[in-house]
N, C-alpha and C positions, 0 to 999 in steps of 0.2 A: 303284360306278358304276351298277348296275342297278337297287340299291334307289332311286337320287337319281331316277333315270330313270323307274320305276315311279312313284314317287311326283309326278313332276310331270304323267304323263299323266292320273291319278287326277285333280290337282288340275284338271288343263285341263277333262275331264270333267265335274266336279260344277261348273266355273263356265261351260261352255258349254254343259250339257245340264241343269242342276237348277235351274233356275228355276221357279218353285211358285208358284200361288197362293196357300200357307198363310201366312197370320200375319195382321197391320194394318193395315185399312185405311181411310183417309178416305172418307167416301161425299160428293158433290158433288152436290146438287140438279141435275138436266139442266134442269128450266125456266127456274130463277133463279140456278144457279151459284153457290149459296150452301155453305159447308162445313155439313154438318149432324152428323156424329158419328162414330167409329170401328167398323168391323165388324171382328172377329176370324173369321178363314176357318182353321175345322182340320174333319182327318180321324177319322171315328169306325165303326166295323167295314165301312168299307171304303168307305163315303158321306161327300160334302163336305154342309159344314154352316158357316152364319156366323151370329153373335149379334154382338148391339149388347152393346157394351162401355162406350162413351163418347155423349154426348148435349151437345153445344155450347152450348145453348140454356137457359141455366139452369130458363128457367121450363117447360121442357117435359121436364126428366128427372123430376117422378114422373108423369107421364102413363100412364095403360093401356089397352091395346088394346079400346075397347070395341066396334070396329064387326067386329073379327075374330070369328069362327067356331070351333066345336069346343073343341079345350084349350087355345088361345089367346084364348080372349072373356075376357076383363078382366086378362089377365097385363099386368103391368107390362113397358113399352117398352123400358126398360132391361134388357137381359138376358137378352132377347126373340129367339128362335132364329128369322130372318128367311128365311134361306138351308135349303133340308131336304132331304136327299136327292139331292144331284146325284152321276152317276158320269161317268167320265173317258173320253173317246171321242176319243181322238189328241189335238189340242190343244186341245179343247175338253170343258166341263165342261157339262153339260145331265142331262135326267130326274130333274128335283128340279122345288121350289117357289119361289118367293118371295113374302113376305108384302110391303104396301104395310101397315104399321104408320098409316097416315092415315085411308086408307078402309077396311082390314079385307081386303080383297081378294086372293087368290089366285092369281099368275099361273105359265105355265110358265118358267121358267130357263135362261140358256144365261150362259155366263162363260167370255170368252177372257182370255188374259194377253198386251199391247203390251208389246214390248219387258220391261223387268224391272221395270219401277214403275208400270206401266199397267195398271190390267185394267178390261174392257169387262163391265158388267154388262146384261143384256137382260134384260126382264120384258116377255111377249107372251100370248096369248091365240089358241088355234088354231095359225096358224102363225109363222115369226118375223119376218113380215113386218107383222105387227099388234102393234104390240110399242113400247116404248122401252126407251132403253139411256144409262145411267149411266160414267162414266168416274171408278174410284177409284181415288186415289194409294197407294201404300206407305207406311207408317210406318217408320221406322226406329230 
């Protein structure tokens, strides 16, 4: 009886308290609401990090980054570590980067998780009030 019992608090736990950003995600154009391609969001010593996995558009997956900076100037889009650097601060993910793969450009990072299939991507500039924000689906 205590094992059954153990085990179903366990299980309540990890399904009301483990909901993650980590894994697939669709990213939705904010201005045109268009699907543009899948980001993968995992963990790497100890900072969140998302790469382009998938590219909708046939004619734009070999495309590469040529207006980016640094050791992203001419990587290929596909495959392209977008997300860099964010740590975890209660329920929010921030103090990372995000790349704009379009223009090249650099902004600061902030990613909340709505609800379990929702997460709110922001890419701003200063503070997060100069900014726009993305809403990506879950893959499943």
């Amino acid at each position: 009886m205590r094992i059954t019992t153990a085990f179903f608090l366990i299980l309540f736990f990890q399904i009301s308290f483990g909901q993650s950003i980590f894994g697939k995600w669709k990213t939705i154009d904010d201005l045109t609401g268009k699907e543009k391609g899948i980001v993968e969001i995992y963990e790497y010593k100890g900072k969140v990090y998302g790469k382009i996995i998938e590219i909708f558009e046939a004619d734009k997956k070999h495309l590469r980054c040529e207006k980016c900076e640094g050791e992203d100037r001419n990587r290929p889009i596909l495959g392209m570590n977008i997300i860099k650097g964010l740590k975890r601060n209660d329920d929010v993910y921030e103090g990372g980067k995000i790349i704009d793969p379009k223009n090249g450009k650099s902004y600061h990072c902030k990613i909340t998780l709505e609800g379990k299939d929702k997460l709110i991507v922001r890419g701003y500039i200063g503070i997060s009030l100069f900014g726009r924000s993305q809403t990506w689906i879950r893959q499943k």
